[in-house]
C-alpha beads as a LAMMPS data file, in Angstrom:
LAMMPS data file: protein, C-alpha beads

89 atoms
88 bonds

1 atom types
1 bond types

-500.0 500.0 xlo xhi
-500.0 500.0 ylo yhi
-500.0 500.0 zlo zhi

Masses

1 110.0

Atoms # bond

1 1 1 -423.692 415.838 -81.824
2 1 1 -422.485 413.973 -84.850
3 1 1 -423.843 410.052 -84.122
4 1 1 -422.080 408.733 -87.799
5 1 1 -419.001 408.290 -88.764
6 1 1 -415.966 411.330 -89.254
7 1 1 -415.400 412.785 -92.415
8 1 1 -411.573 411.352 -92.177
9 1 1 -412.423 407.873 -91.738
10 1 1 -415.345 408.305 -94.760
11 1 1 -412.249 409.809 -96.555
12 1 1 -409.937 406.909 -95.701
13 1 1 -412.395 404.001 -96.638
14 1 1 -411.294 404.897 -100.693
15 1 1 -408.051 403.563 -99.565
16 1 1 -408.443 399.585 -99.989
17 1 1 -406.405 398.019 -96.621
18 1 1 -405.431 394.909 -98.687
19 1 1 -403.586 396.937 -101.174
20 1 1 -401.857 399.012 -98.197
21 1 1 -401.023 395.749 -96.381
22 1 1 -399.714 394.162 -99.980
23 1 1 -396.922 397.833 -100.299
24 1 1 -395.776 397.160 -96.901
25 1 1 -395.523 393.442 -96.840
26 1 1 -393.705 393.932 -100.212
27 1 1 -391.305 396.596 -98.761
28 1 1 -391.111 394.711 -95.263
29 1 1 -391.759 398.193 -93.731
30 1 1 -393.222 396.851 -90.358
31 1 1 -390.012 394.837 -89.751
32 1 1 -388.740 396.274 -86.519
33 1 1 -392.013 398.524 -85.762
34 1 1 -393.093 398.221 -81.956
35 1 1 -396.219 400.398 -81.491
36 1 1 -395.866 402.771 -84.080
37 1 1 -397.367 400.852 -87.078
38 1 1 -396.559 401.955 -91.119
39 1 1 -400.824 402.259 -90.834
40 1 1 -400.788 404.746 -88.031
41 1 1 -397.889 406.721 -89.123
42 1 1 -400.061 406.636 -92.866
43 1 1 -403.543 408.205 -90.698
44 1 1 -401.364 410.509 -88.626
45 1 1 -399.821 412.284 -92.012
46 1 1 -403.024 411.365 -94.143
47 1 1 -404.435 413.875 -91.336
48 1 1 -401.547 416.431 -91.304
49 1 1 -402.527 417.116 -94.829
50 1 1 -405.859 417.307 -94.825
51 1 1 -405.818 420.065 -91.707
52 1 1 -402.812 421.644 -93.510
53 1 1 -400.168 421.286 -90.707
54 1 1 -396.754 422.613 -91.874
55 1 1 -394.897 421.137 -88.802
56 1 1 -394.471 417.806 -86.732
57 1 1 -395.690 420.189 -83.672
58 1 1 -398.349 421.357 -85.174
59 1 1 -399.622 417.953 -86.312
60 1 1 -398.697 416.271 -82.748
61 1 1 -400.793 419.665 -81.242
62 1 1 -403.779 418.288 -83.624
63 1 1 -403.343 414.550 -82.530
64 1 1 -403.532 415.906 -78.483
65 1 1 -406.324 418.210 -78.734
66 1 1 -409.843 415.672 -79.874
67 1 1 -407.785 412.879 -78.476
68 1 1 -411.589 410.269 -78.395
69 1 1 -412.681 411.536 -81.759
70 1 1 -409.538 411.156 -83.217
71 1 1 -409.445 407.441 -81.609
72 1 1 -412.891 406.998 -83.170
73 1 1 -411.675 407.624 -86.707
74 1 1 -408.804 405.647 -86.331
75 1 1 -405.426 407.354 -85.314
76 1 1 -403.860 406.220 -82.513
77 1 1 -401.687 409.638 -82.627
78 1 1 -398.103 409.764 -82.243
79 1 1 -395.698 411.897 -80.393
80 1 1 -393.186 413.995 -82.263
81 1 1 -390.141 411.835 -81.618
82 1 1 -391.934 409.022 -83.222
83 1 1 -393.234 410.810 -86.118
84 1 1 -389.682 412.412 -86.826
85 1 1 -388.411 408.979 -86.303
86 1 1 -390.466 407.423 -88.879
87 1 1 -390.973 410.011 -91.099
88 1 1 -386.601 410.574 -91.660
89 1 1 -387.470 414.499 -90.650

Bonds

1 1 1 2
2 1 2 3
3 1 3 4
4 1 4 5
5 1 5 6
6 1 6 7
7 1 7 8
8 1 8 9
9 1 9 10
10 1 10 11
11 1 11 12
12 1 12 13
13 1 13 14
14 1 14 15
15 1 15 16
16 1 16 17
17 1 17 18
18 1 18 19
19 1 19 20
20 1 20 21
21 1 21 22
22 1 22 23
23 1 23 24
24 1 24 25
25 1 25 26
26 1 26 27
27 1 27 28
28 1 28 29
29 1 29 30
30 1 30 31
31 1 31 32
32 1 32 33
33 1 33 34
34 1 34 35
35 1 35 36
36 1 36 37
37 1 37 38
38 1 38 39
39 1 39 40
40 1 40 41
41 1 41 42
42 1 42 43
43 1 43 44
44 1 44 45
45 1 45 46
46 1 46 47
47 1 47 48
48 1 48 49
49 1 49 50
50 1 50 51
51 1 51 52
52 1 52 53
53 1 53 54
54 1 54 55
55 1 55 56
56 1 56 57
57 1 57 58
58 1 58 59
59 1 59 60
60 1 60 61
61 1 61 62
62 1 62 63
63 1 63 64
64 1 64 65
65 1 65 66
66 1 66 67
67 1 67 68
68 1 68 69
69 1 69 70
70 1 70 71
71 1 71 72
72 1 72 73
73 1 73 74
74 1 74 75
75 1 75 76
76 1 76 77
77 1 77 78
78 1 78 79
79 1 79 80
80 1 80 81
81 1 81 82
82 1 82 83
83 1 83 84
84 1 84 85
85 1 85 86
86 1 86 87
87 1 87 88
88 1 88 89
């Protein structure tokens, strides 16, 4: 059983948070965000890529199916409405 750290969140530490937080204070992008943060939303497609989902049900399938390990590297998943929501599909 893997006792470190998930390849996704060793992949996501090259992104620095400060810069991330600086684009969306800059753009105001978590104005009227409840739950669904401009970070989460970032993870959830960051991840849809890297597992090469071509759909929003495939990548909300993905986000169901390891629900703890996905909480351990850092996604807090999102249903499809919200993802279409955010994403303007």
């Amino acid at each position: 059983m893997n006792e470190g750290r998930t390849l996704f969140s060793q992949v996501m530490d090259f992104l620095p948070a400060h810069e991330f937080g600086k684009c969306v204070d800059r753009y105001d992008a978590n104005r009227r965000i409840r739950r669904f943060s401009c970070h989460d939303q970032f993870l959830c497609m960051a991840f849809a890529q890297l597992t090469y989902s071509e759909s929003l049900r495939e990548t909300e399938t993905c986000h169901r199916s390891p629900g703890s390990r996905l909480y351990h590297a850092g996604i807090r998943g999102g249903k499809r409405a919200g993802l279409a929501r955010h994403t303007g599909l």
